[in-house]
C-alpha positions in Angstrom: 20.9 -13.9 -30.9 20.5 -11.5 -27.9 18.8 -13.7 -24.7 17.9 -11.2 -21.7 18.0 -14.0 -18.5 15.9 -13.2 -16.1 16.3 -14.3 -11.9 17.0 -12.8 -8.5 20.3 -11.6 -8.0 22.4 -13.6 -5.9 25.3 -15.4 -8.1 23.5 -18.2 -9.1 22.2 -16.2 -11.8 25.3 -15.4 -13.0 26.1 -18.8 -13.3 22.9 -19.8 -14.5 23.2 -17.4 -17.7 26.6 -18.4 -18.1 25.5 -22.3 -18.7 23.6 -21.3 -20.6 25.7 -19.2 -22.7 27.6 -21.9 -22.4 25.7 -24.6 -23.9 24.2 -22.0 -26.9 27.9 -21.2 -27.9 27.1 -18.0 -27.2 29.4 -15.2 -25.0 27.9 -14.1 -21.7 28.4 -10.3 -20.9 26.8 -10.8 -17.5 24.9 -8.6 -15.3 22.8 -5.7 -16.2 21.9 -2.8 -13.6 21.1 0.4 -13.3 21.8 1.0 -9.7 25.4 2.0 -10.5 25.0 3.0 -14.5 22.7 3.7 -17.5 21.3 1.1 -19.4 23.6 0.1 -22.0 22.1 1.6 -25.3 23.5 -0.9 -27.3 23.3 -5.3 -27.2 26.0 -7.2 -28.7 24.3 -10.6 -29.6 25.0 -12.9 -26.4 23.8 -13.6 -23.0 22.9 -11.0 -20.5 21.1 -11.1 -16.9 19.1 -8.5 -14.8 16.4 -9.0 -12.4 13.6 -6.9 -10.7 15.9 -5.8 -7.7 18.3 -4.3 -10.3 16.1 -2.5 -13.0 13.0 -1.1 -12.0 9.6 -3.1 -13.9 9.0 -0.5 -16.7 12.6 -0.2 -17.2 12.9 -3.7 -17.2 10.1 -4.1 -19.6 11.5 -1.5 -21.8 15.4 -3.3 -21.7 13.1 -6.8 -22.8 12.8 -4.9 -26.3 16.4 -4.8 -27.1 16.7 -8.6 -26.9 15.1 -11.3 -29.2 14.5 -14.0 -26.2 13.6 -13.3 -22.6 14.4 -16.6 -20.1 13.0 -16.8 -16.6 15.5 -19.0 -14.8 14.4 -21.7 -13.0 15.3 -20.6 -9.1 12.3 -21.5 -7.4 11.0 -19.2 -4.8 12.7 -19.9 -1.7 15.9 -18.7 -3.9 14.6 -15.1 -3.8 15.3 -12.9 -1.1 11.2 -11.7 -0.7 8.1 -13.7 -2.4 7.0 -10.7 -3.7 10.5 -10.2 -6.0 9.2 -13.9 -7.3 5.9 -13.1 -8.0 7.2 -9.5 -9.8 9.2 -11.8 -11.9 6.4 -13.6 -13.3 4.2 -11.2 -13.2 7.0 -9.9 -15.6 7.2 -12.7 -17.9 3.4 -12.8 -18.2 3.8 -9.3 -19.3 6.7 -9.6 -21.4 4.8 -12.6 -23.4 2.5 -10.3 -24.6 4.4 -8.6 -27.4 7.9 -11.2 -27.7 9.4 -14.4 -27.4 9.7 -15.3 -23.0 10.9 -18.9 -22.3 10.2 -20.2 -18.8 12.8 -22.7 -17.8 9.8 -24.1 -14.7 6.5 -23.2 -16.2 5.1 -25.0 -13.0 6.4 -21.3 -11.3 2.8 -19.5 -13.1 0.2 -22.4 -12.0 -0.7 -21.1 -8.5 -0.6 -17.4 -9.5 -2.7 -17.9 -12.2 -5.4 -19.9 -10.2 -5.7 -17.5 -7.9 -5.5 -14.5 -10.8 -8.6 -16.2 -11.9 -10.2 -16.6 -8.7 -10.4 -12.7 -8.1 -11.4 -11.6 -12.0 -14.0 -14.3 -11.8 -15.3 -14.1 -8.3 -16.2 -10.0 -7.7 -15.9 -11.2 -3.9 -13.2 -13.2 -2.8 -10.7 -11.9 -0.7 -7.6 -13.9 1.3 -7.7 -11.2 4.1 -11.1 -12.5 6.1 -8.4 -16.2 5.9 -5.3 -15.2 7.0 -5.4 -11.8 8.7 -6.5 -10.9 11.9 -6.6 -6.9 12.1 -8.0 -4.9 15.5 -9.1 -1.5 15.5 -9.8 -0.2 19.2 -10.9 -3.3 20.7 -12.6 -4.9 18.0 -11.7 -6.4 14.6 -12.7 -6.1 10.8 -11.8 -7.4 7.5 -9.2 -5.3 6.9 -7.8 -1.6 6.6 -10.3 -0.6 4.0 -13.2 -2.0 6.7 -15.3 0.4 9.4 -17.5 -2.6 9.7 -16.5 -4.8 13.0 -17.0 -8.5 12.7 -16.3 -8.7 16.8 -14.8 -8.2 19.6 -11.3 -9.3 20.1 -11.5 -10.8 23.4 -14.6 -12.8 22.1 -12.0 -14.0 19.8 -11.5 -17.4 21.0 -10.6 -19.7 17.7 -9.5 -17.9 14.3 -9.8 -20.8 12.6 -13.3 -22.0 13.0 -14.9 -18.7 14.8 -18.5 -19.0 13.2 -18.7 -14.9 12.2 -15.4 -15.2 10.4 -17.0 -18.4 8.9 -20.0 -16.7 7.3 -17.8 -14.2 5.9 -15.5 -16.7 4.5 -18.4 -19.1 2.6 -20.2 -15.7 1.5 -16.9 -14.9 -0.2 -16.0 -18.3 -1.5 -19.8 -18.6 -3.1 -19.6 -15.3 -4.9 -22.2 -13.3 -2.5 -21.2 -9.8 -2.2 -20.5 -7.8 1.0 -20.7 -4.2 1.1 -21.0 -3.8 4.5 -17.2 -5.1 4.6 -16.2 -4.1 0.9 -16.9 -1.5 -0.4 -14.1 0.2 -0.7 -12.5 -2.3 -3.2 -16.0 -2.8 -4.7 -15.8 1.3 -5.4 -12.6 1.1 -6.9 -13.2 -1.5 -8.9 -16.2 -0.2 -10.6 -13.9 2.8 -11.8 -11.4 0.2 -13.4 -8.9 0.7 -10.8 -6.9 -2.3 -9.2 -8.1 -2.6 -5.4 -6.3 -4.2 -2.8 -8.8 -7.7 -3.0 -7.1 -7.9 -6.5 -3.5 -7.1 -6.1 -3.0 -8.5 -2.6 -5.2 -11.7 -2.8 -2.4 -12.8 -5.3 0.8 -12.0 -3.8 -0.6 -13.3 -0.3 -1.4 -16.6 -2.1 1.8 -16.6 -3.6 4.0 -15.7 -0.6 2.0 -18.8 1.8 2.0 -21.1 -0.7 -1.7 -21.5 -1.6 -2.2 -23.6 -5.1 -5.9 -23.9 -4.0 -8.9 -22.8 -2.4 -8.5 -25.7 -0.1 -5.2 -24.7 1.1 -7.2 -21.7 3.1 -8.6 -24.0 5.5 -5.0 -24.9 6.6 -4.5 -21.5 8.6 -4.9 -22.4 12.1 -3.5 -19.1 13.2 -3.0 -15.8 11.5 -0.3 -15.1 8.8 -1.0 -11.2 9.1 -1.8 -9.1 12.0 -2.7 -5.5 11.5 -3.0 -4.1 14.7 -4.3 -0.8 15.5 -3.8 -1.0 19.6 -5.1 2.5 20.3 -5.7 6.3 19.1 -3.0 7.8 20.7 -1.5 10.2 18.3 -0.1 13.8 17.9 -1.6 15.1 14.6 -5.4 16.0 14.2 -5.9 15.1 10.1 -8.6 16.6 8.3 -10.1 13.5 6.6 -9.3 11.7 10.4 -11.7 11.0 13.0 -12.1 10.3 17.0 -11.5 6.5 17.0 -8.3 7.3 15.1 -6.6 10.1 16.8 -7.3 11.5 20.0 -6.9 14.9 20.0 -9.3 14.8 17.2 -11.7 13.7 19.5 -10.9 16.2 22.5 -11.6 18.9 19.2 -14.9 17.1 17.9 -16.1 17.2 21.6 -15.5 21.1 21.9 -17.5 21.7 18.7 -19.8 19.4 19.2 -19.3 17.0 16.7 -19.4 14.4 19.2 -20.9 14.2 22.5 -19.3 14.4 25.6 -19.2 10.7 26.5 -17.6 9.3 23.2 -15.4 6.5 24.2 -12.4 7.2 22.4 -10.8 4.1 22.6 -10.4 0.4 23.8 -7.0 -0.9 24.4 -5.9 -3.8 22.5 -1.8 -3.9 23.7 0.2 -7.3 21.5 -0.5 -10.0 23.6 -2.9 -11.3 21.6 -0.1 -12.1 18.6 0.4 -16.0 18.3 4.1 -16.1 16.4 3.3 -19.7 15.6 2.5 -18.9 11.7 3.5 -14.8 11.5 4.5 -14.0 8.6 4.1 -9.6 8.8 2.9 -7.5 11.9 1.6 -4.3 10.3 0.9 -1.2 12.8 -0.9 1.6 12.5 -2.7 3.8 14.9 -3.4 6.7 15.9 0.4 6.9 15.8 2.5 4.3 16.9 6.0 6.1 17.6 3.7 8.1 20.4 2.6 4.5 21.8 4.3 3.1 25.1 3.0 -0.3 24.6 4.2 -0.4 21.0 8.0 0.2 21.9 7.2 -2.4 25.0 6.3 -4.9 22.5 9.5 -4.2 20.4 11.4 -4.9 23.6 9.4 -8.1 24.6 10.4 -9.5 21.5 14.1 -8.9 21.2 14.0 -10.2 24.4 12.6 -13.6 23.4 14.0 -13.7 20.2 10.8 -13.1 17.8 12.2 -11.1 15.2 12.1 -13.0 12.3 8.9 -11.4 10.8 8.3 -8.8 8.5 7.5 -5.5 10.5 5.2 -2.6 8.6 4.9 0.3 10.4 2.6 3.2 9.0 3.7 6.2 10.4 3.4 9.9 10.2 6.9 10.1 10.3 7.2 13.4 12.8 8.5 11.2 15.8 11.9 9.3 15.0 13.6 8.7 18.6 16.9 7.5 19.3 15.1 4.6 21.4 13.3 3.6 18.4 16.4 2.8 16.4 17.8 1.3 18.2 14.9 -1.2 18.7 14.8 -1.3 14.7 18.5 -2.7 14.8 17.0 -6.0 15.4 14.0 -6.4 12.8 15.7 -7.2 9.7 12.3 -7.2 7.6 11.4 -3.9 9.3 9.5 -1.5 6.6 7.8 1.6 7.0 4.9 3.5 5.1 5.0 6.9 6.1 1.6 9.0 5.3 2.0 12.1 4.0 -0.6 13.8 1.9 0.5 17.5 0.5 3.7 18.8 -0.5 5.1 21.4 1.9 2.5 23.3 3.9 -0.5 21.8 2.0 0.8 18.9 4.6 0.7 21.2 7.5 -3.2 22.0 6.5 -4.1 19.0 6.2 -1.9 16.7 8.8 -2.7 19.5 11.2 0.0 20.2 12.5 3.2 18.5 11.2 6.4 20.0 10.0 7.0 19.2 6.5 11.0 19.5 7.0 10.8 17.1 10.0 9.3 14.8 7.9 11.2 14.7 5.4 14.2 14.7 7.5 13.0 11.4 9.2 12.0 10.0 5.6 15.2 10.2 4.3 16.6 8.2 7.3 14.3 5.4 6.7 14.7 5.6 3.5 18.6 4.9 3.8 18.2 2.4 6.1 14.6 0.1 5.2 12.1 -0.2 2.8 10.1 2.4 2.4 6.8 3.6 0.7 4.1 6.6 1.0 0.4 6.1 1.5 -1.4 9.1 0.2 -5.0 9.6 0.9 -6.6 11.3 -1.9 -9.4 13.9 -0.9 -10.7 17.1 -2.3 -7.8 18.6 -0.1 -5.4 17.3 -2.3 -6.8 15.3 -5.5 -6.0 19.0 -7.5 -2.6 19.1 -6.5 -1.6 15.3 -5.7 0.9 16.0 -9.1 3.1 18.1 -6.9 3.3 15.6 -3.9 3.9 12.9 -6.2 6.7 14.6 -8.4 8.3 15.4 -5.6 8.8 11.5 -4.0 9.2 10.3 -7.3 12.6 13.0 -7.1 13.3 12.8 -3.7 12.6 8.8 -3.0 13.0 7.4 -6.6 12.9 3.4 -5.3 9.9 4.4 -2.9 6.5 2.6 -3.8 3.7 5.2 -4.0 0.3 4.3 -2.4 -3.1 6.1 -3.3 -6.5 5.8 -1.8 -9.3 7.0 -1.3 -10.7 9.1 2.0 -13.2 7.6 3.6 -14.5 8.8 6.7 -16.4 7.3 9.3 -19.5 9.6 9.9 -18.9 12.9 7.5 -21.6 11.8 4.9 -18.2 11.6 1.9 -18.1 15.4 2.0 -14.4 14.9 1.9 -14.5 12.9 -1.5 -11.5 13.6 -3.8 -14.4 12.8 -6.6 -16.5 16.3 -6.0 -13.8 18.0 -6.9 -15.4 21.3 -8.7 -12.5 21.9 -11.3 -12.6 18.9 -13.8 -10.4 20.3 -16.2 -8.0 22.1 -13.4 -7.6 18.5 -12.2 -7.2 16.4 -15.6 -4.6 18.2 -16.4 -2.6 18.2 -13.3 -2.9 14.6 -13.1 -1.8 14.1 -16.7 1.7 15.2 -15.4 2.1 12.3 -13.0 1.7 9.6 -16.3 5.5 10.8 -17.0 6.9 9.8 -13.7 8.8 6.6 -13.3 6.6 5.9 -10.3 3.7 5.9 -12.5 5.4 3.6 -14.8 6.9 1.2 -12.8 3.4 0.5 -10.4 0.4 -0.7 -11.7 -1.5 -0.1 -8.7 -0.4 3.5 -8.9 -1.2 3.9 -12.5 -4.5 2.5 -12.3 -5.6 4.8 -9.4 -4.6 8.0 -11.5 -6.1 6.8 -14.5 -8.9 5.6 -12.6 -9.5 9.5 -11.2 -8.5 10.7 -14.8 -11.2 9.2 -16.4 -13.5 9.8 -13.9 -13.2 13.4 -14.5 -12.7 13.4 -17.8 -16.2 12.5 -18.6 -17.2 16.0 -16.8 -19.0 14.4 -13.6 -21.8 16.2 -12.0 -21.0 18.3 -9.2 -22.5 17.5 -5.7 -23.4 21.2 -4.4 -24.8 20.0 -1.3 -22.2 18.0 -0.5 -19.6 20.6 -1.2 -21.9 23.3 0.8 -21.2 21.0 4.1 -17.6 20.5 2.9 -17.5 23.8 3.7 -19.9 24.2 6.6 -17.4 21.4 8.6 -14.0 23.0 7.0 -14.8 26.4 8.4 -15.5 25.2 12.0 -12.2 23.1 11.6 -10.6 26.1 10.3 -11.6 28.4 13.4 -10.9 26.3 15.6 -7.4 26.0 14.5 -7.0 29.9 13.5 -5.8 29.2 9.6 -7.8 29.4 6.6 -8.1 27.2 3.4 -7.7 30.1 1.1 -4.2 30.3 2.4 -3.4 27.0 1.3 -6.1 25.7 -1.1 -6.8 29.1 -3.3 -8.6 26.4 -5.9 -10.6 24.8 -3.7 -11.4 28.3 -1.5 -13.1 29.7 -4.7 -15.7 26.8 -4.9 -17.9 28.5 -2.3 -19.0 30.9 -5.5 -20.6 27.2 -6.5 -22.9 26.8 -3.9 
């Protein structure tokens, strides 16, 4: 009989498989990676022991096949190195189970992800974030990333726990009531049959505090997750950006009069605010954050006092990479970075106006040699024709790097950036097509079900939005001038459109 023993991979696995070997009568050929080899074509009945860190998910699914019993070991999560590696396990053997024979040594391990699995598919509203986050954009705070939508200002932002706004959000969302105001980015995505971030994340946050209930929620006194946002200082000027987020965007939008004259670009928020009594990640963003004084004065304040057990997520543009900042990162163990990039080689340039591809890549490959790393792509008619090249391109260059997809949304531009008024159907189908063959694709659920969710989108031939393309164009062409480059130079596709209209 060929077992397949799945756990995290320190030694005790080993020794785990090797009991159990042990006790079947059975020869144990030990560990299974493909970090330094292939995957062994062939499987000599025995025992045999991998794990999500050493084969990557598809892979691992694929591997599964060879073997007539798959074990989860019973090494509860503490024993793994990240909560997320435990829930990918049995995430893993709830997949596996579908199509052969998985034994679960603790079958207590599924109980709170399954509760909380059910939650989400059942309840079209529910969403940990408004419970454990706190996130502040220029002064005031929101729901989360996806959110334009304040809920308040921060410094009226006396008591997280029981502050009466938050608490209207959170019994809306608890008794099923919708809230597009806050949602509706996941709400869009989800109506295409795409995995949002309310889905996937609502899970592996209940799994990584702990939560077996919905009455487990009330238990945050202080925030688990900070996203902070502390002002829009940054060096780029980003097509689908705006003035709150970057402000030399808003020094443009004031010179052609997008914006009036007295547009208050930004509160500042600084970190004081953080309470480390119950942080478990510290995700920045901007603007940019490497451009930030107050960012790198943070860093220092808390190697200074010792705070830097957390998990750090910096989203970056990755064009600023100094020698102060790594040394700062020396300290942050659980540092991580998601760098945003959105075109591959000078379709970046146009449309991160105006980085240097090579720079960034330069810098990526640093961090990718020395943290975990991932790439957020936002997906607009800028780039939804050619996102296969971008994405073949990480999946080469970065093959362990998670890829990220989502959608533009803009603040005030009406959705004329929208990567779904695309005028090329076809064009686009089968460009995206290619990406289904890319281990990236294979190995990410959330990244498969965006593509397939913009595949069949377009496959069922939508109608085009002429007006909405007409002041695509209108707003390009002013960005365009004022910049001195032209989209035909770099979006040939896209430039031909204006025949349409």
């Amino acid at each position: 009989m060929k077992v397949l023993c799945i756990g995290n991979n320190t030694v005790d696995t080993d020794v785990k498989t090797s009991n159990l070997a042990e006790l079947d009568g059975a020869h144990s050929y030990g560990l299974i990676s493909e970090l330094d080899n292939a995957l062994p074509d062939v499987i000599q009945p025995g025992y045999y022991h991998s794990s999500v860190y050493d084969v990557a998910y598809y892979n691992l699914l694929g591997l599964a096949q060879k073997f007539d019993q798959v074990v989860i070991l019973d090494q509860p999560k503490e024993e793994y190195s990240h909560p997320d590696a435990f829930y990918n396990t049995i995430k893993l053997a709830k997949d596996l189970a579908q199509t052969q024979s998985v034994k679960l040594l603790d079958p207590s391990y599924v109980t709170a992800i399954n509760f909380f699995e059910e939650i989400v598919a059942t309840n079209k509203s529910f969403c940990i974030f408004p419970f454990i986050e706190l996130l502040t954009n220029n002064g005031s705070t929101t729901v989360c990333c996806r959110s334009y939508h304040n809920i308040k200002k921060l410094s009226e932002l006396t008591d997280f726990q029981n502050d009466r706004d938050y608490t209207n959000i959170r019994n809306k969302m608890i008794a099923g009531e919708l809230l597009p105001e806050h949602c509706s980015s996941c709400y869009q995505l989800e109506s295409q049959g795409i995995i949002s971030a309310r889905i996937q994340e609502t899970v592996e946050w209940a799994n990584r505090l702990n939560f077996k209930s919905l009455a487990d929620l009330t238990n945050i006194g202080n925030p688990a997750y900070y996203e902070i946002r502390a002002s829009n200082k940054c060096n780029l000027q980003c097509r689908m950006c705006g003035p709150s987020a970057s402000h030399l965007i808003a020094q443009e939008y004031k010179k052609l009069k997008f914006i009036n004259d007295d547009f208050s670009e930004s509160e500042y928020t600084n970190f004081d605010f953080v309470n480390f009594k119950n942080l478990q990640k510290l995700y920045v963003s901007g603007g940019e954050p490497t451009i930030m004084p107050e960012f790198y004065e943070f860093l220092d304040k808390c190697i200074e006092s010792d705070k830097t057990d957390f998990e750090l997520s910096i989203n970056t543009n990755g064009t600023k990479l100094s020698e102060r900042f790594k040394k700062q990162l020396t300290h942050f163990d659980l540092a991580s970075f998601i760098i945003s990039i959105d075109g591959y080689k000078d379709l970046n340039h146009y449309i991160r106006w105006p980085s240097n591809w090579d720079q960034i890549i330069t810098n990526a490959n640093y961090l990718y040699k020395n943290f975990s790393i991932c790439f957020n792509i936002t997906v607009s008619i800028y780039n939804v024709s050619t996102l296969h090249k971008l994405i073949q391109y990480i999946d080469t260059a970065f093959p362990k790097a998670i890829i990220h997809c989502q959608y533009a949304e803009s603040e005030s531009d009406g959705d004329i950036l929208s990567a779904l008024n695309f005028p090329y159907s076809a064009l686009l189908v089968d460009n995206l097509l290619e990406i289904q063959n890319l281990n990236c694709y294979k190995n990410d659920r959330l990244l498969s079900s965006f593509i397939n969710g913009v595949i069949g989108y377009y496959t069922n031939q939508p109608q085009l939005d002429t007006l909405k393309l007409q002041q695509f164009f209108k707003f390009n062409d002013q960005l365009d001038q004022s910049r001195n480059i032209i989209l035909e130079n770099y979006i040939p596709e896209l430039a031909q459109a204006r025949q349409l209209i």
